[in-house]
C-alpha positions as CSV (number, residue, x, y, z in Angstrom):
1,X,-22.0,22.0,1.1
2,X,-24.8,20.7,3.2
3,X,-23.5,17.0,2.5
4,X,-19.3,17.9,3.4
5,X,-21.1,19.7,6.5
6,X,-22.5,16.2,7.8
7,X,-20.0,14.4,6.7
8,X,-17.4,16.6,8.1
9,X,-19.1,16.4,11.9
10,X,-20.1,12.8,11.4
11,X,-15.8,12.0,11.2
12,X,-14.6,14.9,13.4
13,X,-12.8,12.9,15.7
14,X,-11.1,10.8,13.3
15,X,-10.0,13.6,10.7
16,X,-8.7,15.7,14.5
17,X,-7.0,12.3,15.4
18,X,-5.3,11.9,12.2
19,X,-4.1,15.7,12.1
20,X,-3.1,15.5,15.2
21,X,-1.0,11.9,14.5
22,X,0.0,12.6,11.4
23,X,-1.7,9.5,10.3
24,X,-3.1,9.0,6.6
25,X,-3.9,5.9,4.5
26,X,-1.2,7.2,1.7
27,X,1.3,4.8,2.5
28,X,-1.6,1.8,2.2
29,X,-2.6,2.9,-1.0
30,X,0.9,2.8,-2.2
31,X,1.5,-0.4,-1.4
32,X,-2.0,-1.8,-2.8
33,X,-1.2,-0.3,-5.8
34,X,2.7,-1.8,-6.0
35,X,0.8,-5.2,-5.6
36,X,-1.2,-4.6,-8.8
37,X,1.5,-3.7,-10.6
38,X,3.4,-6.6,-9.5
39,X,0.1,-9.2,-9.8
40,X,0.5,-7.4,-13.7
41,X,3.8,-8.5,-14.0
42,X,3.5,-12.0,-12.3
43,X,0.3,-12.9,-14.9
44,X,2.2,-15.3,-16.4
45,X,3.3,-17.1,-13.3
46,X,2.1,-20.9,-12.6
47,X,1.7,-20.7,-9.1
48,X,0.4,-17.9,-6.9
49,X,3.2,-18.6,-4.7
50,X,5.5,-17.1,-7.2
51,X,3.5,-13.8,-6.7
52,X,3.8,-13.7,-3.2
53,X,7.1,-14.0,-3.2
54,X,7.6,-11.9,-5.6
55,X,5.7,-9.1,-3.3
56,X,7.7,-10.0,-0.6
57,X,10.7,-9.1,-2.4
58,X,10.0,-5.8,-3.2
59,X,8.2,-4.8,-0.5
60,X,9.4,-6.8,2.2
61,X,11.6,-4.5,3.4
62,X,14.7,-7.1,3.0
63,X,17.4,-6.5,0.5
64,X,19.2,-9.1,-0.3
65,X,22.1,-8.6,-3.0
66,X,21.3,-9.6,-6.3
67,X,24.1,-11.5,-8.5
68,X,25.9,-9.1,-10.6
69,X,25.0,-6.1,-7.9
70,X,27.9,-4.5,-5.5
């Protein structure tokens, strides 16, 4: 408890500051773990420039219509 206390006082402003924003690093860790998923997928791929794009396709935020899609 004596090690949460210190740590606790040590970040008080930023744990206040993100309560108060309503700020966490949730949505960072979501996308870090889509781009392992997708560098699992993309293993097999020759160039890494196949991955990026790749990554940039799902979580570009651009959504283009795929063939075969209405």
């Amino acid at each position: 408890f004596v090690k949460l206390q210190r740590s606790i006082v040590k970040h008080r402003a930023a744990i206040l500051a993100s309560i108060e924003h309503g700020l966490s690093n949730g949505r960072i860790e979501s996308v870090n773990t889509k781009i392992r998923l997708i560098t699992r997928i993309a293993f097999g791929f020759k160039s890494p420039d196949a991955l990026i794009a790749l990554a940039m396709l799902s979580l570009g935020g651009h959504k283009p219509v795929l063939p075969g899609r209405v």
